[in-house]
Every structure is written in C-alpha cells, then in structure tokens.
DSSP file (Angstrom, degrees, kcal/mol; ACC not computed):
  #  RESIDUE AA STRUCTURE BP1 BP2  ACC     N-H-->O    O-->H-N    N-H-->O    O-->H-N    TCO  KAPPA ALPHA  PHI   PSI    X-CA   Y-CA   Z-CA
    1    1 A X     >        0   0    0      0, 0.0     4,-3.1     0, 0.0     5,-0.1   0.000 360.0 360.0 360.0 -50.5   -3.2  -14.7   12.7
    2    2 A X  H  >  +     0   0    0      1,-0.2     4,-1.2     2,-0.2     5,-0.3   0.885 360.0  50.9   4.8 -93.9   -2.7  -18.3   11.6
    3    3 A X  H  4 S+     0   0    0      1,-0.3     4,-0.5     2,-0.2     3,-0.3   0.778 107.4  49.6 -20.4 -57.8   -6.3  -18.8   11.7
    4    4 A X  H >> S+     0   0    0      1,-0.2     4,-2.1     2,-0.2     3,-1.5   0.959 110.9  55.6 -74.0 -29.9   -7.3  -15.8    9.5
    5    5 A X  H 3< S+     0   0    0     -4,-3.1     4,-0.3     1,-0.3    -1,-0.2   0.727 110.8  37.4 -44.9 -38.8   -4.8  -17.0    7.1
    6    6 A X  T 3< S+     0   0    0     -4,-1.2    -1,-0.3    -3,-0.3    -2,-0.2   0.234 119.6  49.5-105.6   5.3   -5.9  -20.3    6.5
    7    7 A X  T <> S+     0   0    0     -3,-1.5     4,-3.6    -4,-0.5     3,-0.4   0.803 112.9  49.8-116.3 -53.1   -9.7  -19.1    6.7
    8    8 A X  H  X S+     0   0    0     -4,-2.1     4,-0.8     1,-0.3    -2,-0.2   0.803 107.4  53.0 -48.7 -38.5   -8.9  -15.9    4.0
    9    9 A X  H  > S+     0   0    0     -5,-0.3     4,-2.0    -4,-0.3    -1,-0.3   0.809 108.6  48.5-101.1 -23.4   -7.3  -18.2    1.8
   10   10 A X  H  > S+     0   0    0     -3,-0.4     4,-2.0     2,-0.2     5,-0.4   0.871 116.8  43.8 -70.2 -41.1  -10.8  -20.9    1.8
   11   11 A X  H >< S+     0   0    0     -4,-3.6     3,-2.4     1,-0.2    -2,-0.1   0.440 114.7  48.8 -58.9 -87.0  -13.3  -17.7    1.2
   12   12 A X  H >X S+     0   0    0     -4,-0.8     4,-2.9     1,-0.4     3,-0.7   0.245 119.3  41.7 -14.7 -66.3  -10.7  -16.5   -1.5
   13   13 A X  H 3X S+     0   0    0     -4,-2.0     4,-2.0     2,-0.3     5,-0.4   0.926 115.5  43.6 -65.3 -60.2  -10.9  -20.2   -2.8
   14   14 A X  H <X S+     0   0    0     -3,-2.4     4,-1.0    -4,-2.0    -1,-0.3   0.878 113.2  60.0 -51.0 -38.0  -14.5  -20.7   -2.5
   15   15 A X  H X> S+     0   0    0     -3,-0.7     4,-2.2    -5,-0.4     3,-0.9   0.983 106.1  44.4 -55.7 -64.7  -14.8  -16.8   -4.2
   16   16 A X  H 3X S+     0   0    0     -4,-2.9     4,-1.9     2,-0.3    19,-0.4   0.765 110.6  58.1 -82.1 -32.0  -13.1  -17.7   -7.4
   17   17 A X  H 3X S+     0   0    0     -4,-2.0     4,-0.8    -5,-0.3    -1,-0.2   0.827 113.8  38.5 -51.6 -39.9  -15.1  -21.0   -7.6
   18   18 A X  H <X S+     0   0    0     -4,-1.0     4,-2.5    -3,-0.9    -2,-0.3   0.895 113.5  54.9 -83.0 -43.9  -18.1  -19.2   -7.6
   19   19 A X  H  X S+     0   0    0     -4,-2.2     4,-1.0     1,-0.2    -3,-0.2   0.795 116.4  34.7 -74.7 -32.2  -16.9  -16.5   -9.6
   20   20 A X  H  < S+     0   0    0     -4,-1.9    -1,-0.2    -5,-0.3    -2,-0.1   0.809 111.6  60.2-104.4  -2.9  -15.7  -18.7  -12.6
   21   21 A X  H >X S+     0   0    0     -4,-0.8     4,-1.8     3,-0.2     3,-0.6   0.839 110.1  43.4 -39.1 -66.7  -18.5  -21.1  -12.2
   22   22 A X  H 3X S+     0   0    0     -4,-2.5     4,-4.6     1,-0.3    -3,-0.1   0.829 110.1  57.5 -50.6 -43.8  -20.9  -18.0  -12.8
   23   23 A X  H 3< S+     0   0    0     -4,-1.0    -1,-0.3    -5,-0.2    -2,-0.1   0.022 107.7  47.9 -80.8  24.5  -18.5  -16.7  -15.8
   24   24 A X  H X4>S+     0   0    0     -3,-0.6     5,-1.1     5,-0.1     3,-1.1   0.584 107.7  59.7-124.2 -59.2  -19.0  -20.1  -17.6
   25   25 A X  H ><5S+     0   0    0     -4,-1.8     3,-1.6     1,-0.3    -2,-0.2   0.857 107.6  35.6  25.0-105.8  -22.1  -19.5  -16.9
   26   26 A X  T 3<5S+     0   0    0     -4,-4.6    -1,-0.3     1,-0.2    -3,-0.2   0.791 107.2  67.9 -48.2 -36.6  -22.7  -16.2  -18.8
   27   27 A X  T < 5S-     0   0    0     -3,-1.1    -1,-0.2    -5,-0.1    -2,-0.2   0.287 126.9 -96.3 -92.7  24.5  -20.5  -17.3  -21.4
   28   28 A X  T < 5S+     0   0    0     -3,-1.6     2,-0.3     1,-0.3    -3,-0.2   0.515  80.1 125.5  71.6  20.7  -23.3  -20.0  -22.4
   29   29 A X      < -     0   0    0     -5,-1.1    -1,-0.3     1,-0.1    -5,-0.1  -0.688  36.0-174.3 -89.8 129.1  -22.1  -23.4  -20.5
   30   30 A X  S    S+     0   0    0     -2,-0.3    -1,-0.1     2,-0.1    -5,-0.1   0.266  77.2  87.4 -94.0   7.5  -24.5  -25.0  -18.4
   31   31 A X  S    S-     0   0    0     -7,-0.1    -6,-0.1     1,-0.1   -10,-0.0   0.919  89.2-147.1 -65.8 -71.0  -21.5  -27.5  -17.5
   32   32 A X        -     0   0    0    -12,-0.1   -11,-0.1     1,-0.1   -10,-0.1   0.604  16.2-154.4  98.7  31.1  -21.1  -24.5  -14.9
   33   33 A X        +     0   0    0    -12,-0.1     2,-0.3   -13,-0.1    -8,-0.1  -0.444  21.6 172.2 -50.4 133.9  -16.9  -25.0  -15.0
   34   34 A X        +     0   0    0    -10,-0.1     2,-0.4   -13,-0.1   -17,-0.1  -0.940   8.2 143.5-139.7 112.9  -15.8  -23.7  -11.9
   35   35 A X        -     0   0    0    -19,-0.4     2,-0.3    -2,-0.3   -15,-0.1  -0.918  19.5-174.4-148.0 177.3  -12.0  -24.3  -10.9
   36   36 A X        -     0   0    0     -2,-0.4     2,-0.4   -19,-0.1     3,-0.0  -0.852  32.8 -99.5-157.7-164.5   -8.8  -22.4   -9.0
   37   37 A X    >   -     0   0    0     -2,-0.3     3,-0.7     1,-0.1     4,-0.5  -0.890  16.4-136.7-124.0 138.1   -5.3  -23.0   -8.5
   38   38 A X  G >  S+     0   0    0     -2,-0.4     3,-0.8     1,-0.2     4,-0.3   0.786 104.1  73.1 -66.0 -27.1   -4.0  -24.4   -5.2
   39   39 A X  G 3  S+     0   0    0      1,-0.2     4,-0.2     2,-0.1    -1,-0.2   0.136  91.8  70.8 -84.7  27.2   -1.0  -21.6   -5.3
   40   40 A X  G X>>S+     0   0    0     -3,-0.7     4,-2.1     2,-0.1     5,-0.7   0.664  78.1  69.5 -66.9 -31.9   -4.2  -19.4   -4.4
   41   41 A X  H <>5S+     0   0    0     -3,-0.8     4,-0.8    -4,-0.5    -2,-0.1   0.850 102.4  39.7 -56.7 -34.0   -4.6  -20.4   -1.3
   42   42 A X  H 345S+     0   0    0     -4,-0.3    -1,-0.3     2,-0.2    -2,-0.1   0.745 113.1  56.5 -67.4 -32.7   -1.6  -18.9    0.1
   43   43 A X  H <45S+     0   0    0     -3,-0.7     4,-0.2    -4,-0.2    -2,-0.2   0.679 108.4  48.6 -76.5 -36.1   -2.2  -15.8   -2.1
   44   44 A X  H ><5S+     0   0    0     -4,-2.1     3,-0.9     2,-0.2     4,-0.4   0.680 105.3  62.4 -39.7 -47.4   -5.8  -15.3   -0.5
   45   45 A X  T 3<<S+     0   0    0     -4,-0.8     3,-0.3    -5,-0.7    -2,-0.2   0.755  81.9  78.7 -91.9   8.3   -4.4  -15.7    2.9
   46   46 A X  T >   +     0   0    0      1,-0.2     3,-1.7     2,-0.1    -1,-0.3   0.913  66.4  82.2 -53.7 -40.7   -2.6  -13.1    2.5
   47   47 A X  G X  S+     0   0    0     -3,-0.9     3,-7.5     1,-0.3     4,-0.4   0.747  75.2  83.4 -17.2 -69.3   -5.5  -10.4    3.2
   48   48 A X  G >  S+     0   0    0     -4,-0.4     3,-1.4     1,-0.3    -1,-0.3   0.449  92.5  40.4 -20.8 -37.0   -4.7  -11.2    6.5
   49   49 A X  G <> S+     0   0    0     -3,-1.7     4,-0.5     1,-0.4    -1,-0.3   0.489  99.7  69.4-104.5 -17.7   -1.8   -8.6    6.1
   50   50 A X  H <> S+     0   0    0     -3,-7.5     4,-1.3    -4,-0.2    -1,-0.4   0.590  83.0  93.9 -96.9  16.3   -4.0   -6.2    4.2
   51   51 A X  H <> S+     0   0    0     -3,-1.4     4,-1.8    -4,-0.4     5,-0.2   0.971  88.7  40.4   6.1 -88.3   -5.9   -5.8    8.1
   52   52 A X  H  > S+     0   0    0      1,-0.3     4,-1.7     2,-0.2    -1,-0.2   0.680 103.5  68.4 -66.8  -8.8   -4.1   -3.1    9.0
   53   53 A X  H  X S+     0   0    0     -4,-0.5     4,-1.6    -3,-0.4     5,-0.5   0.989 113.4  37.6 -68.3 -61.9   -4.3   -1.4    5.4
   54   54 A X  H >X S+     0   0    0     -4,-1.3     3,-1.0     1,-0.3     4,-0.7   0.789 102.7  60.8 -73.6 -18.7   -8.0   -1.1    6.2
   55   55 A X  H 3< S+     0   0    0     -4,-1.8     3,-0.4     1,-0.2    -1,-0.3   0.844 110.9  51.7 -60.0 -52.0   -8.0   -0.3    9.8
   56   56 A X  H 3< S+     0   0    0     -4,-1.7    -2,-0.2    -3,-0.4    -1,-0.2   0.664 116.9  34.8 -36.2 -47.9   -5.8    3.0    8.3
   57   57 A X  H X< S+     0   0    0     -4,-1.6     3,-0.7    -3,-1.0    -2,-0.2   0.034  87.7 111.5-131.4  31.2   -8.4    4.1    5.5
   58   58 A X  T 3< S+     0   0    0     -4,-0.7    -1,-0.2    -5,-0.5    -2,-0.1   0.944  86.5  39.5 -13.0 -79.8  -11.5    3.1    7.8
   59   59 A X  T 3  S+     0   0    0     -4,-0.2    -1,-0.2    -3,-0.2     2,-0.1   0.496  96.4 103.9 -88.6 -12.9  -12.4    6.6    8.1
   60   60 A X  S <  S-     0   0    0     -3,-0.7    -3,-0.0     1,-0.2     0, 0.0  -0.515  93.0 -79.9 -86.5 145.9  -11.5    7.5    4.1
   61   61 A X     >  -     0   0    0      1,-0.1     4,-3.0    -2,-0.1     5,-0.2  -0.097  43.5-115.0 -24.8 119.4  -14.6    8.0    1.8
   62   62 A X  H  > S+     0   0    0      2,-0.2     4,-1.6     3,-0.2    -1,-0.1   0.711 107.3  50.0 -45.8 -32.4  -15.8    4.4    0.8
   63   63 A X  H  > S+     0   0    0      2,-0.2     4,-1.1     3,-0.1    -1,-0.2   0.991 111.2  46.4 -33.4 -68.4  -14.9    5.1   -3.3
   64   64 A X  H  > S+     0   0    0      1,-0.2     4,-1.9     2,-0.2     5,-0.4   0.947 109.6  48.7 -59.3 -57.3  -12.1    6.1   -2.7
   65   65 A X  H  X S+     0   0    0     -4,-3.0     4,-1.0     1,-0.2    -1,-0.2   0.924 113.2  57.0 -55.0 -25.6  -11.4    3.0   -0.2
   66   66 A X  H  X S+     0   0    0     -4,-1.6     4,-1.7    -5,-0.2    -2,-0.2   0.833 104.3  51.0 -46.0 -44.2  -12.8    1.2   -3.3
   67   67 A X  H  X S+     0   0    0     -4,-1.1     4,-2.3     1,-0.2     5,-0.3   0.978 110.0  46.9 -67.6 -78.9  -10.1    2.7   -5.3
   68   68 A X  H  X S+     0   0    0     -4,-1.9     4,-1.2     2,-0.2    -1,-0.2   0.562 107.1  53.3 -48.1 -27.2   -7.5    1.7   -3.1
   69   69 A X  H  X S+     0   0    0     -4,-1.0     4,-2.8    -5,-0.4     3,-0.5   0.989 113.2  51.9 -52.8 -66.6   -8.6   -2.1   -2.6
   70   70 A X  H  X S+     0   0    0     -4,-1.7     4,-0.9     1,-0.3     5,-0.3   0.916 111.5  40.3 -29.9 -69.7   -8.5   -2.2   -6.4
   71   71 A X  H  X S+     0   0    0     -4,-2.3     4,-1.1     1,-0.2    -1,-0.3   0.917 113.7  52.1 -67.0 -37.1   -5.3   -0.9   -6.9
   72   72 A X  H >X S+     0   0    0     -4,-1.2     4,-2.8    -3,-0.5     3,-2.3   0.980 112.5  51.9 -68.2 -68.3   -3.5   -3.0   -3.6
   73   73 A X  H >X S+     0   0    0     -4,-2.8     3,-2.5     1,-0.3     4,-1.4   0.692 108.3  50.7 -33.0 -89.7   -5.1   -6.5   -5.3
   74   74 A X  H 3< S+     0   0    0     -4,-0.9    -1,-0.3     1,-0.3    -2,-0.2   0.451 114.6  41.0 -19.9 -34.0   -3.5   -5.5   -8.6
   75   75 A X  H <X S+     0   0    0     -3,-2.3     4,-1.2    -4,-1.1    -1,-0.3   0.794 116.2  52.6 -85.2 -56.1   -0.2   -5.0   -6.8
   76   76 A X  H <X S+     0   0    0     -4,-2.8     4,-3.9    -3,-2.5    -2,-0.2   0.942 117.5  32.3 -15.2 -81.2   -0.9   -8.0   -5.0
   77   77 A X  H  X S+     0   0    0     -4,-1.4     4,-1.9    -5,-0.4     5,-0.2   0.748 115.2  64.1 -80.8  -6.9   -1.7  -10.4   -8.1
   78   78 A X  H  > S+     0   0    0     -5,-0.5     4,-3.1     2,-0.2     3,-0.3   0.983 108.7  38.1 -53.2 -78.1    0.9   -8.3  -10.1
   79   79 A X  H  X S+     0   0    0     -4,-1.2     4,-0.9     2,-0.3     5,-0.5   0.910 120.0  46.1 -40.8 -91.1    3.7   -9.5   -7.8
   80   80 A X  H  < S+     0   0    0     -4,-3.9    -1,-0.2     1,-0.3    -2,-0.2   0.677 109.1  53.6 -36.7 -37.7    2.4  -13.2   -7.4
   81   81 A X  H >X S+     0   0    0     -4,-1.9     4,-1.5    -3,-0.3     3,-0.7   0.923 108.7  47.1 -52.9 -56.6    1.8  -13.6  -10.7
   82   82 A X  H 3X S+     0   0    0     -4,-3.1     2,-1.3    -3,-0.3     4,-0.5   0.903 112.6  56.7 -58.1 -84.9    5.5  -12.5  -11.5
   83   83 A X  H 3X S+     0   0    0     -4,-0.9     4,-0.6     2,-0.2    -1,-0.2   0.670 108.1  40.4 -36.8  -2.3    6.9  -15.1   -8.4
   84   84 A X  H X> S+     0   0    0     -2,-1.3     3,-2.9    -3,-0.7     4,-1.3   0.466 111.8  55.7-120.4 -66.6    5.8  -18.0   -9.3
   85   85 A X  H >X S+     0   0    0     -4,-1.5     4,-2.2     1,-0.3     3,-1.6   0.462 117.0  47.0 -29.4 -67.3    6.6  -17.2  -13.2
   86   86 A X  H 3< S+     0   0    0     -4,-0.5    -1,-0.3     1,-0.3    -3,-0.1   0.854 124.2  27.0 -66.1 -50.3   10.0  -16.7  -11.5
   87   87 A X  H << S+     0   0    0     -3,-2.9    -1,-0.3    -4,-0.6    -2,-0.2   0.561 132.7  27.3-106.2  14.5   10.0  -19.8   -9.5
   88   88 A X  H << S-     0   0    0     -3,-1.6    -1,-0.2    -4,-1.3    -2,-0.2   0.411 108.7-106.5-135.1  13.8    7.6  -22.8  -11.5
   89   89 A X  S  < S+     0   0    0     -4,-2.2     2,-0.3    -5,-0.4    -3,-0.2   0.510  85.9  38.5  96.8 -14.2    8.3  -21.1  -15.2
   90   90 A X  S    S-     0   0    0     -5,-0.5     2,-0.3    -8,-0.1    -3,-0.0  -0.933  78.8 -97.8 172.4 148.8    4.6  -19.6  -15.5
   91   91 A X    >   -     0   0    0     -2,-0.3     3,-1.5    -7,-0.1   -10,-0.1  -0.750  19.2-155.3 -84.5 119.9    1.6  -18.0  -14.5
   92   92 A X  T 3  S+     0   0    0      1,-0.3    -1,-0.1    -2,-0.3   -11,-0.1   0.651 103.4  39.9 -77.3   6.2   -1.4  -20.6  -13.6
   93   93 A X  T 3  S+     0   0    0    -12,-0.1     2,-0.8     1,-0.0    -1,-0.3   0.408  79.0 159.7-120.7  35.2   -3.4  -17.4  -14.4
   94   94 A X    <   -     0   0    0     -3,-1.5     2,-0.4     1,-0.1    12,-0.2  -0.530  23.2-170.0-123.2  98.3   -1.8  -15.9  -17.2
   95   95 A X    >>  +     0   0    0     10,-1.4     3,-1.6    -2,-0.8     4,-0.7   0.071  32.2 149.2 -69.7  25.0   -4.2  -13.5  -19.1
   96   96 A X  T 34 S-     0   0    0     -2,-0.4     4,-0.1     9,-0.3     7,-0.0  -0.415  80.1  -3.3 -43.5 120.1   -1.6  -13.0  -22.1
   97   97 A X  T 34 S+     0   0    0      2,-0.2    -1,-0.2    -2,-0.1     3,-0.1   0.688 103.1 108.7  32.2  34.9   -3.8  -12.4  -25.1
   98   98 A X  T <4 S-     0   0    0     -3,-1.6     2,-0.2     1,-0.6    -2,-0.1   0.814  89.5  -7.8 -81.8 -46.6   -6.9  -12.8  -23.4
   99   99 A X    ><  -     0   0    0     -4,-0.7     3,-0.9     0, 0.0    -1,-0.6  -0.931  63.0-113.3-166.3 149.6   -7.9   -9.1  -23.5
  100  100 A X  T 3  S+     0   0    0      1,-0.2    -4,-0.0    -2,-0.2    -3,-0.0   0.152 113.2  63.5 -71.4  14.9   -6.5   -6.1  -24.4
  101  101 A X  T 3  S+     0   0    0      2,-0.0     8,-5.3     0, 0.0     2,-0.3  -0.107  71.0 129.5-130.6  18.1   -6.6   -4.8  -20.4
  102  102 A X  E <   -A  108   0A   0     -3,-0.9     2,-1.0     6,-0.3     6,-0.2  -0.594  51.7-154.1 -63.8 130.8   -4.1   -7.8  -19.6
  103  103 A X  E >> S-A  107   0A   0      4,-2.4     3,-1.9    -2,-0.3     4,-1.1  -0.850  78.0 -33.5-112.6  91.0   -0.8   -6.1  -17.5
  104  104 A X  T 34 S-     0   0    0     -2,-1.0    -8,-0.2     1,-0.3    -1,-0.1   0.897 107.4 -68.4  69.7  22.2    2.3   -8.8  -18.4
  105  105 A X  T 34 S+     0   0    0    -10,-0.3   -10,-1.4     2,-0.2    -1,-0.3   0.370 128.3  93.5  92.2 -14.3   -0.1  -11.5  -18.5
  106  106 A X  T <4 S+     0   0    0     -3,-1.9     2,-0.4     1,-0.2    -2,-0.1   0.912  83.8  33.2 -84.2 -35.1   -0.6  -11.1  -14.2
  107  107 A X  E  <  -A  103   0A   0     -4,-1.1    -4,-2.4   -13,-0.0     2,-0.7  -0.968  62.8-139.8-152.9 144.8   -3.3   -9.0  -14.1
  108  108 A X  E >   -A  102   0A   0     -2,-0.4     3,-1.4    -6,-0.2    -6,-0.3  -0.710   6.2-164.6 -70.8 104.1   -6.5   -7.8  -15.5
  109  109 A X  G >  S+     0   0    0     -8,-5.3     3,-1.2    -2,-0.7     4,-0.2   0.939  91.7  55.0 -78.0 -38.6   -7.6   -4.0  -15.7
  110  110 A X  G 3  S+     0   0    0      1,-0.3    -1,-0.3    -9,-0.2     3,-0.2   0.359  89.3  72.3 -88.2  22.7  -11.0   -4.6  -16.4
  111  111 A X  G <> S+     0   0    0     -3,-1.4     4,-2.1   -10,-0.2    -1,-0.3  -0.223  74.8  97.2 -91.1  25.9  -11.3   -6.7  -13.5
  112  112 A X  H <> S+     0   0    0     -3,-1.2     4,-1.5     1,-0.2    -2,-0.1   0.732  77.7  57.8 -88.2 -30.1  -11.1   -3.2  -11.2
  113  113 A X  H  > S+     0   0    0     -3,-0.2     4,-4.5     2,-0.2     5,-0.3   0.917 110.7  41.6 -67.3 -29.5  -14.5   -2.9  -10.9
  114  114 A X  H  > S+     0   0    0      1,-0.2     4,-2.7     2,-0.2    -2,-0.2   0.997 115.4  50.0 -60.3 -59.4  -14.5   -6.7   -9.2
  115  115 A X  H  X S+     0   0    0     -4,-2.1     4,-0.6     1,-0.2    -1,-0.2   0.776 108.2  55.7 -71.6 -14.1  -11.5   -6.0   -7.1
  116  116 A X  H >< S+     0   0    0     -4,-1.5     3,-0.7     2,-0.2     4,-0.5   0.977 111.0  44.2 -14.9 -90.3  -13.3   -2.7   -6.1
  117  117 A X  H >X S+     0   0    0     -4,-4.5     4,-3.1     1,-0.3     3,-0.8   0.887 111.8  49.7 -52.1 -55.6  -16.2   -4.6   -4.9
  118  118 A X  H 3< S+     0   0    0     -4,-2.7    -1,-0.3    -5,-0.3    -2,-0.2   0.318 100.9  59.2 -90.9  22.2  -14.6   -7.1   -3.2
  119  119 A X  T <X S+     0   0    0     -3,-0.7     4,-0.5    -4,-0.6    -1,-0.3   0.583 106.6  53.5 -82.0  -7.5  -12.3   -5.1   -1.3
  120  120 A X  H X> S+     0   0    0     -3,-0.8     3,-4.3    -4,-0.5     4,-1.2   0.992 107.7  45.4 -45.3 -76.9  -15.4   -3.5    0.0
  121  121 A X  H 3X S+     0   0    0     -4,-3.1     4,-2.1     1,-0.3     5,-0.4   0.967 111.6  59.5 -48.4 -41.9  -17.1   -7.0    1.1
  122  122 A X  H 3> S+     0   0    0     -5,-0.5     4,-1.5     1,-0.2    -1,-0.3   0.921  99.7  54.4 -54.4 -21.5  -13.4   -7.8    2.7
  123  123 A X  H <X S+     0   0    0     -3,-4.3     4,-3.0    -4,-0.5    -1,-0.2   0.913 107.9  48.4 -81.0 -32.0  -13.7   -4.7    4.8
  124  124 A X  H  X S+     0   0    0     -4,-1.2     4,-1.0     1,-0.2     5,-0.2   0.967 118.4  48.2 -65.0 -32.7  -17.4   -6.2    6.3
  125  125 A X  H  X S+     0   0    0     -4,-2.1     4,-2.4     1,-0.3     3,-0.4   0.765 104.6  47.3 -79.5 -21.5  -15.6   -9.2    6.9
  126  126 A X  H  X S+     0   0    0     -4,-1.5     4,-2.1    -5,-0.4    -1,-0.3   0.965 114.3  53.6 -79.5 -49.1  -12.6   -8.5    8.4
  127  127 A X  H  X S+     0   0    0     -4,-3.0     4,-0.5     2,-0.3    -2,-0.3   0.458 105.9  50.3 -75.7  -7.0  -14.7   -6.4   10.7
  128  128 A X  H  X S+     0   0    0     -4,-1.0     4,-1.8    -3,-0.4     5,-0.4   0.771 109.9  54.4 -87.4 -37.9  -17.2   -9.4   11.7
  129  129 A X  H >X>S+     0   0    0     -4,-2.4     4,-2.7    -5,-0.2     3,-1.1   0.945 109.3  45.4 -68.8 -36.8  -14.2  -11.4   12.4
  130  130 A X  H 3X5S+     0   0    0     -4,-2.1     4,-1.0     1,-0.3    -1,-0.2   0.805 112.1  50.7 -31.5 -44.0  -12.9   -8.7   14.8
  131  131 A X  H 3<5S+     0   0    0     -4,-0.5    -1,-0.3    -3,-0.3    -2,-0.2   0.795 121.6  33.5 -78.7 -31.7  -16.1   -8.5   16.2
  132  132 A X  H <<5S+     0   0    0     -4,-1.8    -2,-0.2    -3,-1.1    -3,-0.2   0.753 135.7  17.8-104.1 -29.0  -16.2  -12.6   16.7
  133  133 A X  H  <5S-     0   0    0     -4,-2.7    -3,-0.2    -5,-0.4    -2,-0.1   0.559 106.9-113.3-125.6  -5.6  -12.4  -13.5   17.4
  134  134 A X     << -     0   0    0     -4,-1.0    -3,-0.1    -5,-0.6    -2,-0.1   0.233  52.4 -40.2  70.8 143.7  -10.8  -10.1   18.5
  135  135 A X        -     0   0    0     -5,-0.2     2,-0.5     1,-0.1    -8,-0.0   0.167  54.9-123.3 -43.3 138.1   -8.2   -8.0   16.7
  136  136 A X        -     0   0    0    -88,-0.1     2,-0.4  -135,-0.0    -1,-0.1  -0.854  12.0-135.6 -90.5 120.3   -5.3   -9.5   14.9
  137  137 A X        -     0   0    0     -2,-0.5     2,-1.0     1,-0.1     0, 0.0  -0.572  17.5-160.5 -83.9 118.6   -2.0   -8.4   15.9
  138  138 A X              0   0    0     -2,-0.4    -1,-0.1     1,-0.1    -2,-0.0  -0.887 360.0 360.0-112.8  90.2    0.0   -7.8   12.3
  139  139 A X              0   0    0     -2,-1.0    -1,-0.1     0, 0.0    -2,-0.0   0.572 360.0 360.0 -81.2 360.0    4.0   -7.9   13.3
C-alpha cells in the first residue's frame, strides 16, 4: 500500500504540473508556468484509499461513476483544504475570489468536469496496477 501511496502522490504531482503548465498556456504565456504544492503529495496519495470506492461502483454505469469521482475529489479537497487552513493558517490553493464557483476558497465547482474525467483515467490505473502488482489490501 506504501508503494501505491508514494507512486499516486508522483502522478497526482506530475498531473497538476501538466495541468497548470497547459492553463498558462491557454491563458497566453509561453513561459508555460507549471508549479504544485509539496502538501499535495500526501493528498494525491491518498487515492490509494479511494481503491476500494471503485472496486464497489465497478459495475455502476460509467457517468454516473463519473459523477461520483467528481463529487469524492471535492470532499477530498474540501476537507484538505480546510486542515491545513486549520493547522499552517491557509490554503496553498485557495480559490477565494478567483471565480464565482469557488466553495470556501477549497474547492472549485467548475472543475467537476476535470475531476470527472480524471476519476475515470484513475479507475484504468488502479486497475493496470492490479493487473501488474496484485490487489491492495485497504485496512
């Protein structure tokens, strides 16, 4: 479990490099800014724990399993966002008068379609690493 932890929390980290890299991008930079937070890494390797989530709604229409990714991230970064405001004073991501689809500065609504998607791609991946390292036991 270890393993996937510390392997979840590089893609995570490597994802969100790419992802704001691109969004600099679009927004008319060729510098191409790309950065993250180090208190991601731990927050990425959680997925490990969202394993069994999907093992559970395998079978449930892929929308809907969209739906639900979406909605667990949100819950996720809700919750993370709020703990470290609680314990360093602030949120390194803290979408406070960024957009009007900010929740408390933690989390983004119109970033459902993203978290959507990529709980999708998490499901192929969790399932190649099964296929490559064997199931993870989630106590």
């Amino acid at each position: 479990m270890a393993g996937r932890f510390v392997l979840y929390g590089f893609i995570g980290w490597i994802a969100e490099v790419i992802f704001t890299g691109t969004s600099s991008f679009l927004a008319g930079s060729l510098r191409l800014t790309a950065y993250t937070y180090l208190w991601m890494f731990p927050i990425y390797g959680t997925a490990v724990f969202l394993e069994p989530l999907h093992d559970h709604i395998r079978d449930v229409p892929w929308p809907v399993r969209g739906f639900i990714w979406a909605g667990a991230i949100f819950v996720i970064e809700y919750l993370a966002g709020g703990l470290l405001h609680l314990l360093i004073g602030f949120c390194p991501w803290d979408y406070t008068g960024t957009t009007p689809f900010s929740v408390g500065g933690y989390i983004r609504l119109d970033f459902l379609p993203i978290w959507f998607a990529g709980g999708l791609i998490f499901e192929r991946l969790h399932d190649y690493l099964d296929t490559r390292w064997g199931k993870v036991r989630v106590r």
